[in-house]
Each structure stands twice: as C-alpha cells, then as structure tokens.
PAFIDREN-904119 format. One record per residue: residue number from 1; residue in one letter; x, y, z of N, C-alpha, C in turn. Coordinates in steps of 0.001 Angstrom, whole numbers, plus 500000, padded with zeros to 6 digits. Layout:
// residues N
   nr  rest     n.u     n.v     n.w    ca.u    ca.v    ca.w     c.u     c.v     c.w
  NUM     a       X       Y       Z       X       Y       Z       X       Y       Z
...
This chain:
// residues 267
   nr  rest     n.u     n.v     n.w    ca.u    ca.v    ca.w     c.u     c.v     c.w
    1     x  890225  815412  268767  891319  815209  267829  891790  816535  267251
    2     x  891231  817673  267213  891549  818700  266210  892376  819651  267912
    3     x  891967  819280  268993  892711  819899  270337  893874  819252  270069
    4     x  894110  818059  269828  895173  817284  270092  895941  817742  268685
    5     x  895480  818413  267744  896298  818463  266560  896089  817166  265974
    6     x  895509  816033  266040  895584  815711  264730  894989  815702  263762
    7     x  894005  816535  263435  893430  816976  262212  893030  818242  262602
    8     x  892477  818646  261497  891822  820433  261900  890676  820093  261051
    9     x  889696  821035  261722  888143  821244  260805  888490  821169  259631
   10     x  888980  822081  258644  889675  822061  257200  890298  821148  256563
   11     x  890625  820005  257566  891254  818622  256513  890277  818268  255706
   12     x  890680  818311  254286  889727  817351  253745  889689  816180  253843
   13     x  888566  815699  253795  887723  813914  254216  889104  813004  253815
   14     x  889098  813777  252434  889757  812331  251278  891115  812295  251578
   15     x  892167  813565  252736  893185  813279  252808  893359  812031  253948
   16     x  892364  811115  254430  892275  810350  255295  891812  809461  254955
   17     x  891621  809070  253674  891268  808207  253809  892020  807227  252093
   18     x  891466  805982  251975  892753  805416  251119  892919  806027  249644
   19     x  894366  806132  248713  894092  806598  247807  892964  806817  246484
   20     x  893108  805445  246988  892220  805019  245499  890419  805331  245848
   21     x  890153  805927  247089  888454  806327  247333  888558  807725  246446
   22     x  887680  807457  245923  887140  808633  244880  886171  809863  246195
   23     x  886383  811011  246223  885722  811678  247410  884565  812592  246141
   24     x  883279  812731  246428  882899  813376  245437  883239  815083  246073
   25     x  883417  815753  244979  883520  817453  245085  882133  817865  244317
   26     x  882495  819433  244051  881563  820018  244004  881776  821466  243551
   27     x  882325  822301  242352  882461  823492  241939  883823  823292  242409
   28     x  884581  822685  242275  886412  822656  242703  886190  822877  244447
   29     x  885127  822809  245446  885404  822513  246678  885241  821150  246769
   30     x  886364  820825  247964  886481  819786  248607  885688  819477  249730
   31     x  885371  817785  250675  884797  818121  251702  885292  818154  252562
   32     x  885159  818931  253866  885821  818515  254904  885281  818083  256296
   33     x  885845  818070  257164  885497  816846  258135  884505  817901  258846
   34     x  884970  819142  259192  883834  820084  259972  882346  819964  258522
   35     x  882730  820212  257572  881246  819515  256490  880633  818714  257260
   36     x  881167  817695  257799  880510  816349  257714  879927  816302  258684
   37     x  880604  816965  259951  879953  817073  261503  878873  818377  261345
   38     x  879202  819063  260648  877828  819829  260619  876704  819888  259549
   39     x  877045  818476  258577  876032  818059  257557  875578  819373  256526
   40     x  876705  819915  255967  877086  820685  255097  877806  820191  254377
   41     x  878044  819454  253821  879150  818676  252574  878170  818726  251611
   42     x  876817  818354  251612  875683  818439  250125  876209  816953  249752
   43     x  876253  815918  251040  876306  814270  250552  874914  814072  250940
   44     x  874047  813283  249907  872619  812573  250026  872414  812100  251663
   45     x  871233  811576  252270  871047  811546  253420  871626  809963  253589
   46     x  871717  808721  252773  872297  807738  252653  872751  807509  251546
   47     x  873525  806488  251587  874461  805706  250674  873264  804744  249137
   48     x  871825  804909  250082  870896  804063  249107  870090  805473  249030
   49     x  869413  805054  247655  867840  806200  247464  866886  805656  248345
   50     x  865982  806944  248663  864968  806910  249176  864176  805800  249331
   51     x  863817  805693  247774  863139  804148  247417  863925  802887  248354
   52     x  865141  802491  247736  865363  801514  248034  865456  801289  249574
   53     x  865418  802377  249870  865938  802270  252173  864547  801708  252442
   54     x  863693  802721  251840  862124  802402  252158  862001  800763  251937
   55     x  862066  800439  251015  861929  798859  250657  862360  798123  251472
   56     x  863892  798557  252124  864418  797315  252863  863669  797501  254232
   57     x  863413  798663  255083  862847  799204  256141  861445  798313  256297
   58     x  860764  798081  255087  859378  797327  255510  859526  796335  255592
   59     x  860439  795678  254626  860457  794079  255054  861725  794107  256248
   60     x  861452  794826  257131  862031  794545  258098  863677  794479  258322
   61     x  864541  794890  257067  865588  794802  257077  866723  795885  257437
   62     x  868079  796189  257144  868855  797058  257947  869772  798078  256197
   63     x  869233  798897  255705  869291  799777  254626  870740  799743  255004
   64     x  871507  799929  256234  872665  800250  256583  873484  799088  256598
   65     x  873106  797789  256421  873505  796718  256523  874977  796566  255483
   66     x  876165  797482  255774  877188  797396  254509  878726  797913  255324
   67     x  879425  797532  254847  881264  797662  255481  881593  798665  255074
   68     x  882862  799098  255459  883442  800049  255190  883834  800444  253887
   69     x  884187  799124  253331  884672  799051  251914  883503  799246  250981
   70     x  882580  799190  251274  880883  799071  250452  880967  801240  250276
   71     x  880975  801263  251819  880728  802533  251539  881728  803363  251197
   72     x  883093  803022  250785  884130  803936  250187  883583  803796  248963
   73     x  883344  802580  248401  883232  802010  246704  882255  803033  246729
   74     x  881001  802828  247121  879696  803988  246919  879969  805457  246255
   75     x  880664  806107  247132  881518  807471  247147  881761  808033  245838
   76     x  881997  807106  244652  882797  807353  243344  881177  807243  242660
   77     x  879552  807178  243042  879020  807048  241771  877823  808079  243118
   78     x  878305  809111  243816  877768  809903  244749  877463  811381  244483
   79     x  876562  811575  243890  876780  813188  243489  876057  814182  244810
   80     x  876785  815051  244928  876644  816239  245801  875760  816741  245364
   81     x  874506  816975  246270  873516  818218  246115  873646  819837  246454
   82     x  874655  819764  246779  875039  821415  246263  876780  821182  246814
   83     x  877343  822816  246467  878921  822739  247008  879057  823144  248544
   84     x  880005  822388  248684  879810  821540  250371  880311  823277  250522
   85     x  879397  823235  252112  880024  824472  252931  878736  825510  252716
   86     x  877702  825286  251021  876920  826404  251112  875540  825723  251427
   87     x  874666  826932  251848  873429  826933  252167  873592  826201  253721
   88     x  872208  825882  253837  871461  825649  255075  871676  824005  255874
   89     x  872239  823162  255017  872510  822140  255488  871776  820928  255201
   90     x  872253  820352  254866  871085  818891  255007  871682  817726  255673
   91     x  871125  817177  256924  870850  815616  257458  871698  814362  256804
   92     x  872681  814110  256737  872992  813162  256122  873979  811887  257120
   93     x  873371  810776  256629  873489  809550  257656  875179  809141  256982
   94     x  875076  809115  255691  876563  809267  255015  877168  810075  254863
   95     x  877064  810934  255586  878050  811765  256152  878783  811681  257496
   96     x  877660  811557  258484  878545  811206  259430  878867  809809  259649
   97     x  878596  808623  258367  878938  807471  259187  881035  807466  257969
   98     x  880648  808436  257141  882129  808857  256313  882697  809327  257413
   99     x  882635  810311  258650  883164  811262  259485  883956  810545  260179
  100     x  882760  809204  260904  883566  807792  261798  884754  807306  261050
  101     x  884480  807187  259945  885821  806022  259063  886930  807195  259298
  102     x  886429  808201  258266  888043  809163  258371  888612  809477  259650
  103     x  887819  809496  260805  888498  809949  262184  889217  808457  262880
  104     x  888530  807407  262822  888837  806448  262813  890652  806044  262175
  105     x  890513  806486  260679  892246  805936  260017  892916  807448  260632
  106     x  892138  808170  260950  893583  809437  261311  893288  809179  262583
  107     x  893054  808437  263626  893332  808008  264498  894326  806703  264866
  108     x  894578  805800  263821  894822  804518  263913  894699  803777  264642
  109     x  893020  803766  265300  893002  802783  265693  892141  801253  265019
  110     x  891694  800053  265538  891081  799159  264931  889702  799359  264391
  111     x  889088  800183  265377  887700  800379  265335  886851  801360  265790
  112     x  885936  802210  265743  884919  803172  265766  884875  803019  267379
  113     x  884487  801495  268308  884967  801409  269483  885940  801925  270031
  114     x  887084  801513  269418  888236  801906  270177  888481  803395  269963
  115     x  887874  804206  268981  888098  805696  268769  887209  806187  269936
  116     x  885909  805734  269823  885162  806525  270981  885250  806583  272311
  117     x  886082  805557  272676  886537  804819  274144  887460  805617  274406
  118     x  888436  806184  273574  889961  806997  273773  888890  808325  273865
  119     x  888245  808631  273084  887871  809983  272966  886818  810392  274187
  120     x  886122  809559  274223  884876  810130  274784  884556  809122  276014
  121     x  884366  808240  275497  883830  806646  276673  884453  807176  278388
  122     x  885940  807185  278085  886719  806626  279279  887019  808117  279852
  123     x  887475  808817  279407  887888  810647  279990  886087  811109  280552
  124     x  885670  810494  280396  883718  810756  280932  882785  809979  281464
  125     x  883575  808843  281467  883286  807876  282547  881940  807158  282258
  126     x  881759  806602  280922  880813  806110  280431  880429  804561  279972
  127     x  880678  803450  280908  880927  802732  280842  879927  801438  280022
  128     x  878818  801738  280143  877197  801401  279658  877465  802235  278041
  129     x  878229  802092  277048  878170  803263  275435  878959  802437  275088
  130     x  878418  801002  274275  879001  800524  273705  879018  799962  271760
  131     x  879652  799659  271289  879489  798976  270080  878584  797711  270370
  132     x  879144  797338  270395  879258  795796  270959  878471  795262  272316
  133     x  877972  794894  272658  877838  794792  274247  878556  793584  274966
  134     x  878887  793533  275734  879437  792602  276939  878575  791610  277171
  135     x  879129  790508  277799  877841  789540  278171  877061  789806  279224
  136     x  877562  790750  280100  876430  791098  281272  875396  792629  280945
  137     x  876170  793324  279451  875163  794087  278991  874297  793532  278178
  138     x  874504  792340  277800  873557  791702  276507  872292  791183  277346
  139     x  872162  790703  278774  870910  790371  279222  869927  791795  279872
  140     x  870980  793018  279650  869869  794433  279581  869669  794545  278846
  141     x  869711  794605  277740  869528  794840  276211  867879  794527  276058
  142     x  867295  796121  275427  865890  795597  275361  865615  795588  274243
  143     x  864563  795171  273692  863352  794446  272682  863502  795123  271691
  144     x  863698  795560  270239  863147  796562  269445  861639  795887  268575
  145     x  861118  796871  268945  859940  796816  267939  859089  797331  266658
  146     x  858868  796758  266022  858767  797425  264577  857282  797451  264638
  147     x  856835  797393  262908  855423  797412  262776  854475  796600  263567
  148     x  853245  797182  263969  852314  796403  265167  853225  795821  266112
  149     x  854171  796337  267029  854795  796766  267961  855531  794941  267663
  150     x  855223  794141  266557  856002  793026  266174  857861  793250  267111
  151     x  858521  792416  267060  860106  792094  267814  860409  791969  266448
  152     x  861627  792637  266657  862499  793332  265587  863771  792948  265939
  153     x  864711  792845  264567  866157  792393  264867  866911  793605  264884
  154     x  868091  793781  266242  868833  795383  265859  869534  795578  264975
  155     x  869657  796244  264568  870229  796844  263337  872439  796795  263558
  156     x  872885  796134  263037  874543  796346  263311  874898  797166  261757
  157     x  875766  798633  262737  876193  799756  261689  877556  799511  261394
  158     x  877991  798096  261365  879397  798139  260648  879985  799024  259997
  159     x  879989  799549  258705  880414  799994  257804  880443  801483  257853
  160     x  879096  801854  258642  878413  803421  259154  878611  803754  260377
  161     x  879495  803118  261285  879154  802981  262893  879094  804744  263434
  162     x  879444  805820  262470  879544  807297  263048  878209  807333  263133
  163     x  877435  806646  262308  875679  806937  262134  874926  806841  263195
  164     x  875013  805566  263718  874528  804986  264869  874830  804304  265129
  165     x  876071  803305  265106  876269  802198  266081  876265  802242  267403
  166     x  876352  802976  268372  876492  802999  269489  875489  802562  270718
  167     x  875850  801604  271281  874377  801398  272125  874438  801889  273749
  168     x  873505  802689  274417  873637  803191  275586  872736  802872  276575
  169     x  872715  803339  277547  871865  803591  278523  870803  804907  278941
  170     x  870160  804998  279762  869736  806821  280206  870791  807381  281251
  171     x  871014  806623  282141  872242  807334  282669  873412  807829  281991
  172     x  874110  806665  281229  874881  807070  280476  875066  808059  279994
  173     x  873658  808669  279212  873480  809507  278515  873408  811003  279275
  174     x  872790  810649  280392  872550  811886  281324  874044  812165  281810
  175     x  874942  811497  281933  876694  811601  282859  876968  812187  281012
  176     x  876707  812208  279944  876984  812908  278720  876491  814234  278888
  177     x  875271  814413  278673  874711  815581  278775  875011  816958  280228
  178     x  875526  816183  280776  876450  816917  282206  877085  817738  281414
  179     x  878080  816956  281450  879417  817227  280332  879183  818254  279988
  180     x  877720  818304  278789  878128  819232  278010  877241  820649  278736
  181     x  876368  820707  279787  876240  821622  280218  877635  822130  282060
  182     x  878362  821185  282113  879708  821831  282685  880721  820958  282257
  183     x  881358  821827  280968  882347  821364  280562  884169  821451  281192
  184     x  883548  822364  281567  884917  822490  282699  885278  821752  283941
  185     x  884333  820819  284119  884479  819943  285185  884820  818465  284282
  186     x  885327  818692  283284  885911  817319  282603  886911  817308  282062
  187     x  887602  816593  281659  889188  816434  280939  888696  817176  279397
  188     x  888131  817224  278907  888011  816839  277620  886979  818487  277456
  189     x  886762  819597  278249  886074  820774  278491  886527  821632  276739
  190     x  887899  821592  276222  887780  822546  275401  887174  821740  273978
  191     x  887073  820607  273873  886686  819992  272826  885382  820324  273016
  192     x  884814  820001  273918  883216  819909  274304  882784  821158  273701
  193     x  883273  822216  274247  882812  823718  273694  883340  823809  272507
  194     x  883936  823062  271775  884120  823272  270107  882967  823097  269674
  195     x  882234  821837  270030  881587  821213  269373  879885  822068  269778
  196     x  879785  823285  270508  878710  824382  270391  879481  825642  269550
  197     x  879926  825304  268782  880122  826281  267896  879562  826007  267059
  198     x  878675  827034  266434  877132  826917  265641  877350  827960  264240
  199     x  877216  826713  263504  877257  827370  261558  875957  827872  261622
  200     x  876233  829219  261082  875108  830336  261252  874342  830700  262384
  201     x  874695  831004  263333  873852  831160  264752  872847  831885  264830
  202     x  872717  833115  264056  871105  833788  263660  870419  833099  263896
  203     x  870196  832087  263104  869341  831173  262413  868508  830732  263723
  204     x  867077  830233  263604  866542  829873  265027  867111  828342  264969
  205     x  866916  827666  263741  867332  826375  264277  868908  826374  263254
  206     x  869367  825663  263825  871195  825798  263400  871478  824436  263784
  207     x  873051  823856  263982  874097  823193  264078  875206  823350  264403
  208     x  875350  822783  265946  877433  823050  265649  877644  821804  265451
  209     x  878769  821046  265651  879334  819828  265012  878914  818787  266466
  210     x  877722  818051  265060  876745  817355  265619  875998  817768  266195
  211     x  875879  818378  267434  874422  818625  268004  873282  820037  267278
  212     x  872594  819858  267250  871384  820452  266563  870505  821827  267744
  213     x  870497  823064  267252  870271  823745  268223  868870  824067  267762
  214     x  867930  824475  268955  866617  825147  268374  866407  826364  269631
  215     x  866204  827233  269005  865800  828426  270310  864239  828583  270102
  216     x  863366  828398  271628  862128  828415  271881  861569  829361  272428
  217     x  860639  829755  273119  860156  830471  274092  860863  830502  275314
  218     x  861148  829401  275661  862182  828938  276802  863430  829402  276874
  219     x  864325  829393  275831  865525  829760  275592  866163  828766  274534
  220     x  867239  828379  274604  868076  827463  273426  867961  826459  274109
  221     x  867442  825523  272645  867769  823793  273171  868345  823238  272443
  222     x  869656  822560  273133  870584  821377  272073  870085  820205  272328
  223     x  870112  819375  270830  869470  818150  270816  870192  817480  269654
  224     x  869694  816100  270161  869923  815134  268648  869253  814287  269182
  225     x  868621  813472  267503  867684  812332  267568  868351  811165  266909
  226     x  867456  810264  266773  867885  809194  266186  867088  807844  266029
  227     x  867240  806999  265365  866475  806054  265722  867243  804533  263900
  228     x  866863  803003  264685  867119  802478  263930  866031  801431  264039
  229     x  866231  800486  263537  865110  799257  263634  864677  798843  264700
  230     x  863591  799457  265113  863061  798715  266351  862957  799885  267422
  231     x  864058  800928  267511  864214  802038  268627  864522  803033  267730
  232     x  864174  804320  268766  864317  805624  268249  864856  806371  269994
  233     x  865590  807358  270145  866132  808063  271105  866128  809644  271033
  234     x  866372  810720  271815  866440  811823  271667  867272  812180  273654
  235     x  868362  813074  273387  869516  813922  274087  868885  814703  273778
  236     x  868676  815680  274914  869171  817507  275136  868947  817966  276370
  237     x  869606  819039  275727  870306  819819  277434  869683  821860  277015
  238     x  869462  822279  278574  869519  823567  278072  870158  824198  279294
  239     x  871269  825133  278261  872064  825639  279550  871290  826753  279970
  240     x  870643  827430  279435  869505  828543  280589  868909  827924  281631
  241     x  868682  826538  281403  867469  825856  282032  868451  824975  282947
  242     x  869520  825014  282588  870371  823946  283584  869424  822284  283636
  243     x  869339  822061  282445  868211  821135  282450  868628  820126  281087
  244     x  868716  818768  281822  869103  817672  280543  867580  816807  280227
  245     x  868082  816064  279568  867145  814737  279191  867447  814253  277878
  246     x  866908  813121  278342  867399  811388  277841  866032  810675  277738
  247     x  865467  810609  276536  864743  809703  275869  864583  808383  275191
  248     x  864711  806835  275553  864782  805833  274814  863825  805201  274425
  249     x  863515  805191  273252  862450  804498  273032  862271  802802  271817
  250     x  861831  801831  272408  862294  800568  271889  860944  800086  270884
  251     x  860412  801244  270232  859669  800914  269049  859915  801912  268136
  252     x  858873  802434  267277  859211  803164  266280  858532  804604  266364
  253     x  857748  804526  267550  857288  805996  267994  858265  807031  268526
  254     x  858469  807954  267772  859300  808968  267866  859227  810086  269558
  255     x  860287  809883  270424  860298  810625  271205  860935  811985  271299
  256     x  860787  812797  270208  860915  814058  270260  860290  815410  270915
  257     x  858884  815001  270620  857867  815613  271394  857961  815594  272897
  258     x  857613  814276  273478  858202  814209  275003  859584  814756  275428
  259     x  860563  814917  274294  862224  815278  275244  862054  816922  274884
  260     x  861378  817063  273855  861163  818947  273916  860287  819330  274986
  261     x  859029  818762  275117  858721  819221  276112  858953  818782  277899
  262     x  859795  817934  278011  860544  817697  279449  861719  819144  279562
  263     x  862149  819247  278399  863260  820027  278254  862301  821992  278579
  264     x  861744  821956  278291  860818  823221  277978  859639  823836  279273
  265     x  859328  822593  279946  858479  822599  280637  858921  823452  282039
  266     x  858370  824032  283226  858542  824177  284566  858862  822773  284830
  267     x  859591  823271  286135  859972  822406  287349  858569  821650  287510
C-alpha cells in the first residue's frame, strides 16, 4: 500500500481511522502506521492487562475474543509506555491487530481477508492462508491443544485479525518465505524489500516492519513467532544461508528452538 501510494509510513494511525476513536499520543507525538509494524508506538502488548489475559488463557478462553468496535472504544482509556518512535521497541499484539483495522479502512475493503488476498494471498500464489477456511480446508484443519495436551477450541481474531487471524499451511508458508528470500521473482518484489528495512540495524536483534531479525554465528536470521490457543508457529529465512523454514505446532510447546536451529544448522 505505501508502493501504491496509498498511505506512507508517516500517516498517522488516527488519520484512518473513524473520527470519534480517541488515538492515544505521547509528548505531542502521534502514532504511525510504520510504529505499529515495527512495534514502536509504546501501545501495551494487549488491549487487556497481564492479569486478566492470564485468567482468561487458563480457563481455556480467547483474551482476544473482541470486534473492532471493542478495540477502537479501548484506545481512549490506553496509555502509552513511552513516546512512540523512541527506544528499543516493545511486542505489541494491539498494535498490530490496530495496523490490520487502519490498513483495512484505507484500503476499503470489507475485511482483513479481502485486504490480504489483494495484497499478499493472490500476487504469491497462496491459496491454503486463510481467515476463514473453506469446506474442503475445514476437514485439514488440525487439533489445538492446550493444558495436558487436553483439545482446545481455536481462537477467532475478529476484532485483532492483524494479530493472528490467519490460518495456513507449511507449504504455504514456505511459497512465502521464497518470496522473501527472491523478491524479484514476484509482482510485489519492491514492497517485500521495504519490509527488511530494519529500525536500528546495529543492534544484534532488531525489526523491520514485522519481521524480527537476529544475527548469529551463522549470519542473519529473519523470523516471526506466534502462537494462540491450542498452536504456536515460527517462519524464517536466511539469505546467507539461502535457507527457509516453517514450523507448526498444534499444542502449546513453543517451536522456536527447533526453527532456529533448522535455520542455523549444516546441510
């Protein structure tokens, strides 16, 4: 969208979104949408405290379980932990599921689906990356499991869908991770390389918008994790290493360890 002109890194959030959402600031800065993709705005890591996510998480429930309108209302009683743009960054799930909505209305389309399908889905040929699933993806659809590997209900990110709504495959993910180690063999090549442009690059571990960089012994690895009720996942690619991977995992054991070291390892 910012190739295509219709927004630029520098729009602020709140010019996208409806009048009456209160956007919190911070020392007279505003946030803006590159904030949000590189989790520099200084918005809390969710829309709930600590406590309360924890609470809903054991009894088995979905902390994220809220609309769009839940999480604009939120916004107005949201205080910023520092002024967006400074320091080192912090993780925030309301941030990027704010990023989806605003790209979403300066897109006009219906839904977080239909934004990612124009943007990303269909120019990359990703047909298995859905919201929603189909009826012949709903009988692949596997198990999530929670505490004592118990069956777990999935989690639907209505309101947050930039967070995690999206449901995939490993291929899928691997025809992604191509992409982003040859971007020039896709429609969509100069966006791709926007999005390795890295706030503070010194730094051993950094961020460009969205993906998460760490430099090892090996060389640089881009990654992102994730995980919701029942599953947890991990992407990365290293372009020294000419080397991807795709981690899914359908309980609550974290596959980070295994995708760093697939990513890190010899042939």
């Amino acid at each position: 969208m910012v190739q295509s002109g219709r927004v630029r890194l520098d729009t602020p959030v709140r010019e996208l979104l409806p009048a009456d959402v209160v956007v919190p600031a911070r020392d007279g800065a505003q946030i803006t949408l590159e904030q949000l993709a590189r989790h520099t705005s200084g918005l809390p890591r969710s829309p709930n405290s600590v406590a309360r996510d924890l609470w809903i998480v054991l009894r088995g429930g979905n902390p994220y379980a809220m609309d769009e309108q839940a999480v604009l209302a939120g916004l107005a009683d949201t205080a910023l932990k520092r002024r967006p743009g400074q320091g080192r960054g912090s993780y925030s799930n309301l941030g990027a599921g704010l990023l989806g909505i605003a790209l979403r209305r300066a897109a006009g389309v219906a839904s977080y689906q239909d934004l990612v399908r124009e943007a990303v889905l269909v120019p990359l040929g990703l047909p298995d990356t859905v919201v929603q699933p189909r009826d012949g993806q709903v009988t692949r659809w596997a198990q999530g499991h929670g505490p004592r590997r118990r069956p777990v209900a999935a989690w639907h990110l209505i309101g947050m869908a930039g967070a995690g709504a999206l449901r995939s495959t490993a291929p899928d993910l691997l025809n992604y991770l191509r992409a982003q180690l040859e971007p020039d063999m896709t429609s969509i090549g100069p966006a791709i390389r926007l999005t390795h442009q890295l706030w503070q690059p010194e730094r051993r571990n950094t961020i460009g918008l969205g993906w998460l960089r760490t430099v090892g012994p090996t060389g640089a690895m881009w990654w992102h994790n994730g995980g919701t009720g029942g599953f947890r996942s991990f992407a990365g690619f290293s372009p020294e290493r000419r080397r991807a991977v795709a981690v899914l995992v359908n309980d609550r054991r974290g596959p980070d360890i295994a995708g760093f070291s697939l990513l890190a390892t010899a042939p």
